[in-house]
Structures are given as C-alpha cells and as structure tokens.
N, C-alpha and C positions, 0 to 999 in steps of 0.2 A: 504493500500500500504506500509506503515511503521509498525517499530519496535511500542509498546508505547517507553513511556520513563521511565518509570519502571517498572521492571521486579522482583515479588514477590515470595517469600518460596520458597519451593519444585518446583513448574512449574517455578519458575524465575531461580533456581539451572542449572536446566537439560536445558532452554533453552540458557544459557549462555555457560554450558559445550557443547552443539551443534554448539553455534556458534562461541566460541575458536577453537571448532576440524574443522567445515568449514573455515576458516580464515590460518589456519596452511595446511589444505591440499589446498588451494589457492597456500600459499607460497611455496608449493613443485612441483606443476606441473604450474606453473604458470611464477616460479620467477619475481614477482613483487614486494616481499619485498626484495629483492636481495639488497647490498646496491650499488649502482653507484658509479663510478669513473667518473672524467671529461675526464681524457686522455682516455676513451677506449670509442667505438663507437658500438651500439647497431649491428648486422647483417643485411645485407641490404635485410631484408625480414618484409615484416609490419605484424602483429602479430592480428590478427582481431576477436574480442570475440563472442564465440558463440552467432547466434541470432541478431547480426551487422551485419547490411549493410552498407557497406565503399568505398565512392571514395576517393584514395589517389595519391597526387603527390609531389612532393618535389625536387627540382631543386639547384642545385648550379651555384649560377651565377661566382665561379671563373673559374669550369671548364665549365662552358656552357652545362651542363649534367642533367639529369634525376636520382636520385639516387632510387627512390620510383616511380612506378606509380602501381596502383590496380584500376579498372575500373574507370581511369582518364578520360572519357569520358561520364561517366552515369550522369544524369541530375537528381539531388537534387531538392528541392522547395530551396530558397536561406535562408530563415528566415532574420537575420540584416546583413548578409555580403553583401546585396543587398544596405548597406549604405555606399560602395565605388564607387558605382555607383552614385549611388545619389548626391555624393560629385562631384565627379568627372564632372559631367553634370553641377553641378551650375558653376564650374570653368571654363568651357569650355566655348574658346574666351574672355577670361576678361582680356588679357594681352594687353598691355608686363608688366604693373604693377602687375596683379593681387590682388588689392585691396580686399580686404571682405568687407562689411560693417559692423558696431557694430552688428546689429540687425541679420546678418546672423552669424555672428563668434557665437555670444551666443547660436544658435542653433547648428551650425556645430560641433563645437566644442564636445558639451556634446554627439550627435550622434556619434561622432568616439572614444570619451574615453569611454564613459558611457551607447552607445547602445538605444541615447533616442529614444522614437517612437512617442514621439508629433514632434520632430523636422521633419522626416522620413514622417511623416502624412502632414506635411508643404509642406515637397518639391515634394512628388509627386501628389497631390492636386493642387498644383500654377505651376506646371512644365510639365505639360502633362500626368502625370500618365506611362500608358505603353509606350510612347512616349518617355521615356525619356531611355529605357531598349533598345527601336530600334535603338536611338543615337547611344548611346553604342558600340551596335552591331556592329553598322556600322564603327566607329570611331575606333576600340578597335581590329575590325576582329575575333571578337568572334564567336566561332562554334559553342556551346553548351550551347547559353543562351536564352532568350526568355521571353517576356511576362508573367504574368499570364493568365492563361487560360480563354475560354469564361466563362464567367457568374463568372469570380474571379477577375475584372479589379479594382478592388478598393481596391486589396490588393496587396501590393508590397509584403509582403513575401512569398509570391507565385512564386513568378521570377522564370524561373526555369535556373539553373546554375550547372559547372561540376569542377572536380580540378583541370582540367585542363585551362580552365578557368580563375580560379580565379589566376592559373599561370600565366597567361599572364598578367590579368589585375595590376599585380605585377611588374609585368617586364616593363610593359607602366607607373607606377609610376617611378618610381625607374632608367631606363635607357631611356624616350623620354619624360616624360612628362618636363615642364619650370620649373627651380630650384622650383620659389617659392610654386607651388602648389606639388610639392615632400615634401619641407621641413613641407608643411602646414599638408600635410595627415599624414608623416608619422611619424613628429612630435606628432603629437595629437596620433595616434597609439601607441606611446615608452610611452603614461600617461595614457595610458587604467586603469582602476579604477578596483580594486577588484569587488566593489559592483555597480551593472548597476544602471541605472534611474530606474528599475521596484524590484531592491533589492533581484537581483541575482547573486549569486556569478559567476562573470564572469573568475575568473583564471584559467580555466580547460585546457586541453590541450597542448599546446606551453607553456605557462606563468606556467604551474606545471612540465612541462617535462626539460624544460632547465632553471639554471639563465641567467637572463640577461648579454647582450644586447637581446632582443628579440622586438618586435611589434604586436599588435595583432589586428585583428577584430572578434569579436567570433560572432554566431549564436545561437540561441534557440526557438523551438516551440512542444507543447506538450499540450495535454487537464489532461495528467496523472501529470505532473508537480507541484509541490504546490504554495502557494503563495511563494515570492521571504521573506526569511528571513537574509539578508547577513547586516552587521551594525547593530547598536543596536537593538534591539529586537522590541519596543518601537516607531519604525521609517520602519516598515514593509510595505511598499505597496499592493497596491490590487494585483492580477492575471495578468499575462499577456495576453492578447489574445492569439491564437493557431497560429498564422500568423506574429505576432510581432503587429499587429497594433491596437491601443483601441476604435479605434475611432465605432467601430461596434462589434458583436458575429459573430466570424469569422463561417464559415458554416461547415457543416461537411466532405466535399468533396466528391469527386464520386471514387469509386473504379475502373474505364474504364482510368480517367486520366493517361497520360503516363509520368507524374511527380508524383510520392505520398503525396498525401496532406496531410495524417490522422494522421500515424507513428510518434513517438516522435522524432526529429531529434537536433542534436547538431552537429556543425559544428565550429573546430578551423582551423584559417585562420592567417599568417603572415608571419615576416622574424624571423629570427633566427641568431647569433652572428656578430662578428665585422663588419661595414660594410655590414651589411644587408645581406650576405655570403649568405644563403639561404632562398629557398622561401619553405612554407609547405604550403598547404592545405589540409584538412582534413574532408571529408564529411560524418556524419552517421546518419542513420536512426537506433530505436533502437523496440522491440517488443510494441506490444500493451500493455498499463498500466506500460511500463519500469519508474522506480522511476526518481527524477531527480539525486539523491545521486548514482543510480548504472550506469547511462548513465554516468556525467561523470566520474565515477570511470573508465568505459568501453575505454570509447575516452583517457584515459588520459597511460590505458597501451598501446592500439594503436599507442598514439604518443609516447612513449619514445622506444617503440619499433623499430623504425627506424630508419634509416640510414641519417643523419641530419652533414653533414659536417659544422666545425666551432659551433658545438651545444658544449654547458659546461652542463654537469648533476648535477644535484644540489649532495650535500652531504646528506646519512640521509637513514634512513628504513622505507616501504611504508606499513603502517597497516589499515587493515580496522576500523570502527567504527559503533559502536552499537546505538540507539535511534533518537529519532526528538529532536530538538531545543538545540544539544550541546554547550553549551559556551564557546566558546575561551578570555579565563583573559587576561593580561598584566602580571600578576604572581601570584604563585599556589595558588591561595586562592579565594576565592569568596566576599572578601570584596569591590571591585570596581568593577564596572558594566560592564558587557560585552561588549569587543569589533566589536565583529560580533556571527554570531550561522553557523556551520556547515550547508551543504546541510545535509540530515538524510542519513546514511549507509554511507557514501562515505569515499574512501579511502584518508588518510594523509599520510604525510612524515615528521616522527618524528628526530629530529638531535638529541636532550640528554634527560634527563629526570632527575628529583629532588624531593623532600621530599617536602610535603606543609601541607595546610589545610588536614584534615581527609575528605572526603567526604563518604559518608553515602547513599546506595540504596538496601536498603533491601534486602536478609538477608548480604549484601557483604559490606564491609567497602575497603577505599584507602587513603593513604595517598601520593601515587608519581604522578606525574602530568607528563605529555610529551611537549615538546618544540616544536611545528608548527615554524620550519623559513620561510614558507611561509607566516604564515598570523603574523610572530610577536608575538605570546602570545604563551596561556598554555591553556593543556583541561585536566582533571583530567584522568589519569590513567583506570580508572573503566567503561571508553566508549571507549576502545580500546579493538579489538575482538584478546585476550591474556587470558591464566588462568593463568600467573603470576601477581600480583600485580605489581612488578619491571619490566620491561621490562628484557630479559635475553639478548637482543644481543644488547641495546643501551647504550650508553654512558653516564656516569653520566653528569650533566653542569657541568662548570668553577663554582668555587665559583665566587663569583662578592664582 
C-alpha cells in the first residue's frame, strides 16, 4: 500500500523523478499547494476528490445559513463522532449541577480529546448500547441517524449518521444544551490531541485546514489503514479495529447494508473561529485499500476547499510527501529523537525551510529540512515530493 522508505540507484532515480513530476502536476490542476491567505475565503463550492464519497455541511450560526451542503442527508456509518452522542447521553438529566464524577471525567475526557475506545466501549456496554442512539434520536430530533444495524448491535461505530446531523447535534451543544455540559464538550473538543488513544494522527481536516480557534471530533475506520504511528515511534499502539471498537474483530459487513460498512471512511466534524462562528461536518468514504496518508490528504483539500465563514487559513505551501515512518525533529538534525512520524504519503504544509544535518538516501543526499507549523518541528527536505533540494517557492526561517 506504501512507498518503502528507501528508494535505490537507477529505479530509486526514475521513481523519484515520477513522483516530483506527479506532485507538481497535482499543484497545477489541483491548486493545493497554492499558498493561502486568511482574509480570502475558499469559493462556496466543496471540491471532492476523485473516488470520494462526501457528505458535507457547514453552517454559520451568525447568519443562521447553510454555506456548504453536498449530500447532507446521506447516512455514513459514524466511526468516533458517535462519541458526542455518547457524551451527551451520560449528561442527560444530571442537572442543574451537572457534576461528573472523577471516575467518569477520566474517561470522558480522553474520549473527546483523544478519540478513546475503551472509554466509548464503557459507555455503550453500561448504557444500553443502541439505546442510547434512540435517546438521541428522540431528544436531539434527528432524521438521519440510527442504530447499528441487525447483527452489528455491539458496535457503536456503526451508528449510522448524516452532516447534516451532526449539524444539529452542534447547534443542541452550542445554542440549548445547560452552560455547563456546552462548556464540558466543547471544552475538551478546543484540546483535541494530535495523536488519539490508538496513535493516530488525529489533525486532518478542520485542525489542518484553519488555525485556531477551531474544535474538533474526528472519525476513522478502515481495515487498509496501518497501525497508528503518530508520537514517538517507540510508543506505537496496536491497530485499531474497522468500527473504532477493540473490544472484538469487527466483521466484515454485508454489501445489501444501506449504510456502508466496509469502505475506508474519515470523517472531520466541529466549529470553526471566534465564537464557534461555524459549524462543519464533513463525511467520507474513500476507495477500497485507500492508504490512510492519501485519505487524509483527500479530506483535508475537501475541507479547505470550502466556504467556512470566520475560518483563518493557516500561512505556508501544501507539499506532498514520499515514504512510511517520516520523522518530524524539533530541528534539522536527527540528533534528538523524534517527535511524532508522519501518516506515509500525506500531504504537509510547509511555512520556511533551513540548512541542517546532511541526510543521506541513496543515491540523493539533502541538507535543507522544511518547517511543519502544524506539528512544531522539521522533516528533512528529501521526503518532500520536489526535484529541488531547496524548496523554490518557500521561504527561508528567521535566523533564531
């Protein structure tokens, strides 16, 4: 499904100069490496890669309007955005204080920053399972959400849910639900963690398309997906199940289901600037055997591609990347240990770039490294799908 990680002689030559010339005609009919501005605002047309299945919606609660929808009504399986439900069910009736207790905050909590699935495995086990999707339903006035299906009730990422949906269930935080379980959700959301409980890099989407303010709940499930490598290398988790949940080998689904169970799906879900301005969700399924490095590469022109009032676009040019297990430094040199390892293939957003350590991968030598201001550090030059050494259109850093 991947690149290796090193690419040799003659064949390592010709497939490099291949995937410089793909990467550059990406940038031409694609404009993804385009660089952004904050003041200018994507066209209010969602941009959906071939081979993506997408439900999109995207709401501005200043004007009370719709600025995106793409089959806002089609029914997704939910994967972990089905852990605002979740949330929302344990808090239901616990007022007027709304207390948590220790023992449930220590779950709750890492469920909404961190995407956990033993917490997710707790609550719908001790809380009714699809029982608690019917609450919902009922409570929430949900049209397009539902159960997992017969013979899948013990798997909540199955839910099946639309974007439009998870619009509302946004709008019930946010403008009816009791301050403190607004401040509880949507707090823990603005500390969403790079790297999940299963050691996935969770930032795709919303969290790579705007800076902050933003919120987020993301989704993920896939059997083509690798283990999660996001954090040090050394601190890897196992797999995650195809469902989100570990507690069983999720099954393979039936192709008759009128939710698709099988398909690799990612799915970014939150608010968007001041004031929680807007609401996005974003729902996709991506081909059989899609990597996890090209899905979200995929989701992630999707979202910036939209019409996102109150959205700030980060600064910086968005370059694909070559091999599995890239290191992102603290700075250009490989003498301290990695901070995190790239998804494999996926695209960055490089802000400047600098002279470092020489790195060395036959027959190709580099000595300039690229600046991730997303993840804080540096990846050496030589796994960025460019035939310059230098980057030609980024900026040098500041001296420091």
């Amino acid at each position: 499904m991947h690149r290796t990680a090193r690419l040799r002689g003659t064949a390592g030559h010709v497939w490099r100069t291949l995937l410089a010339s793909a990467a550059a005609l990406l940038v031409l009919t694609s404009g993804a490496a385009t660089p952004a501005t904050a003041a200018v605002q994507a066209p209010a047309a969602a941009q959906i890669p071939d081979g993506v299945t997408a439900g999109v919606a995207v709401f501005d609660r200043q004007t009370g309007t719709f600025t995106e929808q793409v089959n806002a009504g089609t029914q997704f399986r939910s994967a972990s955005v089905v852990k605002l439900l979740l949330t929302l069910d344990f808090l239901w009736n616990r007022g007027p204080s709304y207390v948590i207790p220790a023992a449930d905050r220590a779950r709750l909590e890492p469920m909404l920053r961190s995407s956990d699935d033993d917490a997710a495995n707790y609550y719908w086990s001790n809380y009714g399972g699809s029982a608690i999707i019917n609450r919902m339903v009922r409570e929430l006035s949900l049209t397009d959400t539902a159960p997992p299906p017969a013979g899948y009730e013990g798997y909540w990422g199955y839910t099946a849910l639309s974007a439009r949906d998870t619009v509302k269930i946004y709008r019930y935080i946010l403008d009816t639900a009791p301050a403190p379980v607004r401040e509880f959700v949507m707090g823990n959301l603005r500390q969403s963690t790079r790297c999940a409980s299963d050691k996935f890099d969770q930032h795709f989407g919303i969290a790579g398309a705007f800076d902050r303010p933003w919120a987020v709940k993301q989704g993920w499930a896939g059997s083509s997906y690798p283990k999660g490598t996001c954090g040090p290398p050394d601190t890897a988790a196992a797999t995650r199940a195809t469902t989100g949940a570990r507690t069983a080998a999720a099954p393979e689904g039936r192709a008759a289901d009128a939710v698709n169970l099988t398909r690799p799906a990612l799915h970014t879900t939150g608010t968007v600037g001041a004031g929680d301005r807007t609401i996005v969700a974003v729902l996709t399924l991506h081909p059989d055997g899609t990597s996890y490095g090209k899905a979200y590469t995929d989701i992630g022109r999707l979202t910036r591609s939209l019409n996102v009032p109150g959205g700030v676009r980060p600064t910086g040019k968005w370059y694909g990347t070559w091999s599995e297990h890239v290191n992102v430094r603290r700075d250009p040199s490989t003498a301290n240990p990695p901070m995190t390892q790239l998804p494999a293939g996926v695209e960055v957003l490089v802000g400047c770039q600098k002279q470092g350590q020489t790195v060395s991968v036959p027959p190709y030598t580099n000595d300039w490294w690229a600046y991730l201001p997303q993840y804080g550090g540096y990846i050496s030059n030589i796994y960025i799908s460019s035939p310059d050494n230098r980057l030609p259109d980024v900026p040098d850093c500041a001296a420091s």
